[in-house]
C-alpha positions in Angstrom: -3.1 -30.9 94.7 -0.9 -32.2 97.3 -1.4 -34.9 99.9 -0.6 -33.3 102.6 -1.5 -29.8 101.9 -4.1 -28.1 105.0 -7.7 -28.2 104.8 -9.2 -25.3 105.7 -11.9 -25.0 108.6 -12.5 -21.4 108.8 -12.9 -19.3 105.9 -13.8 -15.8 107.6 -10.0 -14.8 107.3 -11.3 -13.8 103.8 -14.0 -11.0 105.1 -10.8 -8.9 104.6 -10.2 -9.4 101.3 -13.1 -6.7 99.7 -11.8 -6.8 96.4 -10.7 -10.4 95.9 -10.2 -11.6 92.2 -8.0 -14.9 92.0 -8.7 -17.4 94.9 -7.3 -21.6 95.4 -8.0 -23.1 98.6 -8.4 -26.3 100.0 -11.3 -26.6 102.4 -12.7 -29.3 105.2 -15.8 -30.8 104.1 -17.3 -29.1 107.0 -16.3 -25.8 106.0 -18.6 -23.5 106.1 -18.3 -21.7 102.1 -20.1 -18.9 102.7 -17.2 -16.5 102.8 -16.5 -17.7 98.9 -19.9 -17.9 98.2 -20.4 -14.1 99.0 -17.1 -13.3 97.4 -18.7 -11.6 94.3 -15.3 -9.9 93.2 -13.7 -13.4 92.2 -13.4 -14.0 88.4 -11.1 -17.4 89.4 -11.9 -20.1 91.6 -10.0 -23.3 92.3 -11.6 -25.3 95.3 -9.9 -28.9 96.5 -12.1 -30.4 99.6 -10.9 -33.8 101.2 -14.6 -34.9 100.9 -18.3 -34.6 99.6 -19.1 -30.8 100.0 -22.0 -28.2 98.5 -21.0 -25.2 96.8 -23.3 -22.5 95.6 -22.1 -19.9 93.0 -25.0 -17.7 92.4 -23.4 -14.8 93.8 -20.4 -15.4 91.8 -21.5 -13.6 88.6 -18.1 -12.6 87.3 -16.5 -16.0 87.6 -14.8 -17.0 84.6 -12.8 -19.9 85.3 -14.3 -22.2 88.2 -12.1 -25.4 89.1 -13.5 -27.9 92.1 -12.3 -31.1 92.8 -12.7 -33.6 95.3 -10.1 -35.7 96.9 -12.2 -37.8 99.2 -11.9 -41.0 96.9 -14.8 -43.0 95.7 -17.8 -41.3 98.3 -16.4 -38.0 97.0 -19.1 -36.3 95.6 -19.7 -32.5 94.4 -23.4 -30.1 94.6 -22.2 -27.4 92.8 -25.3 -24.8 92.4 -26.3 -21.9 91.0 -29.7 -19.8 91.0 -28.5 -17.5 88.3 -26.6 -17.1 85.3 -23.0 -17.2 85.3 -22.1 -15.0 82.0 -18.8 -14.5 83.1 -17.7 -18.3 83.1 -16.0 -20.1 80.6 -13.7 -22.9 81.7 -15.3 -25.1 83.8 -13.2 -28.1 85.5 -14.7 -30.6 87.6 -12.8 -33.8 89.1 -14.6 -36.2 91.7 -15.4 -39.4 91.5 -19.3 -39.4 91.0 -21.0 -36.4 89.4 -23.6 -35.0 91.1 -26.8 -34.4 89.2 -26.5 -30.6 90.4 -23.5 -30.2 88.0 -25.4 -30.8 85.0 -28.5 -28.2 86.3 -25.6 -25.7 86.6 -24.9 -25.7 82.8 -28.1 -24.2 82.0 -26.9 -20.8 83.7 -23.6 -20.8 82.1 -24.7 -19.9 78.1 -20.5 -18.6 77.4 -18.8 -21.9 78.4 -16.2 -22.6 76.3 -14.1 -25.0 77.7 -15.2 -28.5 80.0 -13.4 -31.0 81.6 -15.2 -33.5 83.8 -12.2 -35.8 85.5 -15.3 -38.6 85.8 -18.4 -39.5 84.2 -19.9 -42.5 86.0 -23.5 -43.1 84.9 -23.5 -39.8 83.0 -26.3 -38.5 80.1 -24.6 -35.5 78.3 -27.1 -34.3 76.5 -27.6 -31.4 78.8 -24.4 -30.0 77.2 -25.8 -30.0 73.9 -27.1 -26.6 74.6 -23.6 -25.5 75.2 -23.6 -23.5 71.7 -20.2 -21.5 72.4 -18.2 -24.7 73.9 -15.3 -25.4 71.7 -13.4 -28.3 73.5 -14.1 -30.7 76.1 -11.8 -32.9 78.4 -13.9 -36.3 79.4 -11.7 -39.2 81.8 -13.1 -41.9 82.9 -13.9 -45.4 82.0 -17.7 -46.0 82.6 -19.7 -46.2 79.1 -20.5 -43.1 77.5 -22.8 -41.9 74.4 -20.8 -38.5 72.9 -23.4 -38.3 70.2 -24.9 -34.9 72.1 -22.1 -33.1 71.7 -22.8 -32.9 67.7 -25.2 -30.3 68.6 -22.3 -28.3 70.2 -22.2 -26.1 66.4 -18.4 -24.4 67.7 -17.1 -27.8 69.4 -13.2 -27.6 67.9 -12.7 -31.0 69.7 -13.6 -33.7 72.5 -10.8 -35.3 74.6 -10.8 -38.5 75.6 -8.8 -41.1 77.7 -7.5 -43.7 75.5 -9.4 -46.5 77.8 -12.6 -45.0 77.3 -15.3 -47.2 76.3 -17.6 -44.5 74.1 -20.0 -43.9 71.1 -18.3 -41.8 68.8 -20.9 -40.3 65.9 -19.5 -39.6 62.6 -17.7 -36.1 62.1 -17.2 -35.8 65.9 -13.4 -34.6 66.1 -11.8 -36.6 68.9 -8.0 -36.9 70.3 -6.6 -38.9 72.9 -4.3 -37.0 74.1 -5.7 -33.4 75.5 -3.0 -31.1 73.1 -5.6 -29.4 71.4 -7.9 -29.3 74.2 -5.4 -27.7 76.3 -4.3 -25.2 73.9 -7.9 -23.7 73.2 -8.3 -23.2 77.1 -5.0 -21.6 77.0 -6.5 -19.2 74.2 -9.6 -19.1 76.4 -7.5 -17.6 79.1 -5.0 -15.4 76.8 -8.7 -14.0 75.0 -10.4 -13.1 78.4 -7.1 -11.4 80.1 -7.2 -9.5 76.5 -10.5 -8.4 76.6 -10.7 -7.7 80.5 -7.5 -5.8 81.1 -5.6 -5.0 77.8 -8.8 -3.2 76.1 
C-alpha cells in the first residue's frame, strides 16, 4: 500500500462491471461497500481503508483469496462478516492493528481455508481456528502474548510463521519458522492449485 494512494468515496463506478473477478481498492472509511458487497462474480478481493470500516462478505460466495487491511493506525479496526459459508475461500490476510471479534465468527463459514495471516493479534484466543481442518500454514506478527497450542488440532498445518520478537507458547511437535519461506510458498501453491483447478481443468 502506498501513502498517498486515493481513497475511494464512491464505489457505484463498479455497477458496470457485471462480471467482475479480481478487484484491489482502497476505500474512505465512509464508503459506502455495498457495490463490493453485492459483487458476487469476485473470486479476489484486496481492500486497504485509511480507517475502522465494516465489510460483509456473505454474498461473496466464490471468493477465494480475501485480503483487507487497515491503515488508520492504532484505532484501526476491521468487522469483517459473513452470514454464510464461504467454500470458495482459501487465503485469508488480515492486517490492522486490533482484531475485531467479527474476524474470528467469520472462520466458522470458511471450512476450505488453507492459508492465514493475521498482521496483529492483540488480546487474541485462537482456538477458534482449531476447527480449521484443511489450513496448512499460518502467518502470525505481532508482539502481544500468544498461546499457539490450538493450532495442534489444525491435523494438515505444514507450518506456523512467526515474528522473531514474538512472545508465544509453542507446544511440542508444532513446526514453526521465523522467517515466512515456507509459509509463503504453500500460498503460492495455494494460488498455482486453484488457477489449476478453476481454469486449466
Amino acid at each position: 500500500p502506498h501513502d498517498n494512494a486515493p481513497y475511494l468515496e464512491d464505489l457505484t463506478f463498479l455497477e458496470k462491471f457485471t462480471d467482475l473477478k479480481d478487484l484491489d481498492l482502497y476505500v474512505a472509511s465512509e464508503t459506502d461497500l455495498t457495490p463490493i458487497e453485492t459483487k458476487r462474480s469476485l473470486t479476489t478481493l484486496r481492500i486497504y481503508s485509511d480507517d475502522s470500516t465494516t465489510l460483509d462478505v456473505s454474498q461473496l460466495t466464490r471468493l477465494y483469496n480475501l485480503q483487507a487491511i487497515v491503515l488508520g493506525g492504532e484505532h484501526g479496526i476491521l468487522q469483517l462478516k459473513s452470514s454464510a459459508e464461504l467454500p470458495e475461500l482459501r487465503i485469508l490476510e488480515l492486517d490492522m492493528e486490533t482484531l475485531d471479534p467479527s474476524v474470528f465468527e467469520l472462520l466458522s463459514q470458511t471450512p476450505g481455508l488453507e492459508f492465514l495471516r493475521l498482521q496483529s493479534y492483540m488480546g487474541t484466543d485462537l482456538k477458534p481456528l482449531s476447527q480449521l481442518s484443511r489450513l496448512r500454514a499460518v502467518m502470525l506478527n505481532g508482539d502481544a502474548p500468544l498461546d499457539l497450542t490450538p493450532l495442534t488440532a489444525c491435523s494438515n498445518l505444514e507450518v506456523c510463521s512467526i515474528a522473531p520478537w514474538s512472545s508465544v507458547t509453542i507446544p511440542d511437535g508444532l513446526p514453526v519458522e521465523t522467517e515466512p519461506s515456507t509459509a509463503f510458498n504453500i500460498m503460492t501453491e495455494v494460488e498455482r492449485q486453484y488457477v489449476e483447478e478453476r481454469y486449466l481443468s
